[in-house]
Structures are given as C-alpha cells and as structure tokens.
C-alpha angles and dihedrals in degrees: 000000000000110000102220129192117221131135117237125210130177110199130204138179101303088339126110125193111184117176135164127215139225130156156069117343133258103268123052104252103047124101139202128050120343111253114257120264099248103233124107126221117257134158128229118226119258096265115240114261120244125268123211096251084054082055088049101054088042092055085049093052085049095059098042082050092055099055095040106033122190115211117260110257108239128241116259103265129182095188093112101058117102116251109259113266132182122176129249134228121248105255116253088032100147108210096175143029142168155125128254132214129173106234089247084051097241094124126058124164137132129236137190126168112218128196111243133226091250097056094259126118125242125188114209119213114193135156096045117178133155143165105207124104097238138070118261141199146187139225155176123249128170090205112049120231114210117246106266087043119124112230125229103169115052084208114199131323091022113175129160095233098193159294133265107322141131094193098101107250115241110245131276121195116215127195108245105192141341120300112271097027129117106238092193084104089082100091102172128043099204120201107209138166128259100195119144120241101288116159091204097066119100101253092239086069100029118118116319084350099158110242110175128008110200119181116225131224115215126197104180114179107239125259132223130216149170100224117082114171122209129180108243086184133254113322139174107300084355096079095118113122131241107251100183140023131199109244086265090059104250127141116283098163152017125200107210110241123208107281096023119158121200094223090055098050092051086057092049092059098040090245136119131252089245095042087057094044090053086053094051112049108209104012126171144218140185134225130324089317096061090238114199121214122263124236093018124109134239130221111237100164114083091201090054089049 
C-alpha cells in the first residue's frame, strides 16, 4: 500500500476539528506510514446571532408545528440486519487427491488436501521416494512454473518432503491457507528441489530448481452466505472503483477513494458496516466521520476473507 500525507477536519456549526495521521494502513499486513485521511482543513464562517425578528418568526414556526407535529426522524440504526454469515465445510471433506511423478521418475508421493475442523484447510503428503541426492519439496502456486524453471516464490502449503529414500515417508500434514478461505484458487502443485548452493550438482537438480508441475483438480463443496455485495454506482464519499470481480460478476474489491466514508461504502454495496468490517479484519477508521483511508483496498468477497 501506498502511505499518503493529507490533514483531515471535520467541521461543525461554529466548531472546527483539525488532526493529523501516522501510523500503521488500513489493512493488517502492510508496513510503513498510514496513509493520510484525505480531508483538508477549512474553517466555517461565526454564524450570525440571532435578532429578535429572527425569535419572532421562530416562535411563529413553533406554534404552526404544534398544531400540526411532524413525526421525529429516527436516527440511522443497523440493529435489525442480520449478523453476516458464510457456511463451513464438514471437517475431513477431501477436495482434492492425487499422486506425483517427476517426468524422469525420480520423484513419487501422494498428496490430498483435507478441510479442518477448524475450518481451515490441510494438504497431506505421504509416500514420498525419490532417487535424487538431494532433498526435495512441494508447493502450491496459482500460476504454474514449467519444470527446468528456477522458483522464487515457495507459494502455500510449502514442506520439504525428504531426501534420497525409497522407504515411503508417513505422512505431515501443512496449513494451506487461512481459515475460512477457499484454497481452489491454487491451481498447480509444483515438486522442486531444496538443495544448498553446491557447484558440483547437475543444474536440473541445483537449488528451487522446479522438478515436477502437477495441476490440481479441486472439488470444493459450495458455501452459502448472507452478504452479497452489488455495485449501486459512485456516490458522494463512496467514488472508489471496483478493482476485481468474482467470475459471476459480483463485486470482489473496492479501491478508497479521497473523502470516503465507511458508512457510505457500505451503502454503496448494499451491505452493512458491520458486514464490511467482517469482510475486512482489522479495518480502520478515522474521527467522528468514520474516514477510510485513501489508496487501500477492501475485501468484498466473503470466500477470500
């Protein structure tokens, strides 16, 4: 995330409120400054006192209002909406299974990744052989590299799974992703070597050299939930853009734009305050106004939270 330096003010009737921000960002995970609210300071003018002619037409509203009341607006409440919700996945639910060989066959295991009690995801290796001197591990990428290819990201659900052996390994179980996140997004399951720097090794084996790239089918039982986010269109302190979509077109993602409020996002969406703040661990807002945070990024996906 970009840090950003701005002043913030909210300004009432004869009231001014000026603050400056540092800080952490929006969203837990990021570093450096916070970026700035995104209000200048300004100042509203002394209003004008009162004159008694001013008094006399206000006692004279007061009368025509109490023969005739209106009733009091309420205030904005959310107490009504239901609490966000989003299903879970029976644990021990395999959604995915298979068995690995490097194309030379040097390399055998198993793997299976397995839903948690927790509501977590775990993938199992097992069966691990291999004939090659040097010790060798296993990934998940959402992009897949190309065997030969040299690794520079150990992607989820990384192990070193062993060393030369042809005694099948026991099985380990690794945490693939955060709890409550579909992990279908992992498209490759990539084999690679873990050897140290050693000038003497054949390049085709040498350190995060890629020895095996198997794709994975998912089969990832459907959730329900009660959020469903949809675009209502750019509105005062709501004029962020979308930046990502789900594949049926629904809203995944919303860029803040300067001025945002949180109040007004969520309207924009259709959701409540609470709903987005479920979606966003660790959100954070500034002053009375309830300021986002310009240049972050919202959650708007309630499988990606």
């Amino acid at each position: 995330m970009h840090a950003r330096k701005n002043a913030i003010a909210v300004v009432g009737v004869g009231v001014v409120v000026a603050a400056s921000l540092g800080g952490c960002s929006l969203l837990r995970g990021g570093g450096g400054d916070l970026p700035a609210p995104t209000r200048s300071i300004s100042a509203s003018p002394t209003p004008t006192p009162s004159t008694s002619s001013d008094a006399g037409d206000s006692a004279a509203d007061l009368l025509r209002e109490s023969s005739s009341p209106r009733p009091p607006t309420p205030e904005p409440s959310q107490a009504s909406a239901p609490a966000p919700t989003i299903s879970t996945i029976p644990a021990g639910t395999v959604v995915t299974e298979g068995d690995v060989a490097s194309p030379k066959g040097s390399v055998h295991f198993h793997y299976r990744v397995v839903a948690g009690a927790d509501d977590h995801f775990v993938v199992q290796y097992s069966g691990f052989t291999s004939t090659l001197p040097v010790p060798v591990s296993a990934t998940f990428l959402e992009d897949a590299p190309a065997v030969g290819d040299g690794l520079t990201y150990h992607g989820i659900g990384d192990d070193q799974l062993g060393g030369a052996t042809t005694t099948p390994s026991a099985a380990v179980s690794v945490p693939i992703d955060k709890a409550g996140s579909d992990p279908s997004w992992l498209g490759s399951l990539v084999t690679y070597s873990s050897a140290t720097a050693d000038p003497s090794l054949p390049v085709e084996i040498g350190p995060d050299k890629v020895l095996a790239v198997t794709k994975v089918a998912w089969s990832v039982p459907a959730r329900t939930t009660n959020v469903h986010p949809a675009d209502g269109g750019a509105t005062a302190n709501a004029s962020g853009t979308v930046s990502a979509t789900t594949a049926s077109g629904v809203p995944a993602s919303y860029v803040i734009a300067p001025g945002d409020l949180i109040g007004d996002v969520a309207a924009r969406f259709g959701i409540t305050v609470e709903t987005l703040i479920w979606l966003n661990d660790g959100m954070q807002v500034y002053g009375k106004q309830q300021y986002l945070y310009e240049g972050t990024t919202l959650n708007l996906d309630p499988l990606r939270r």
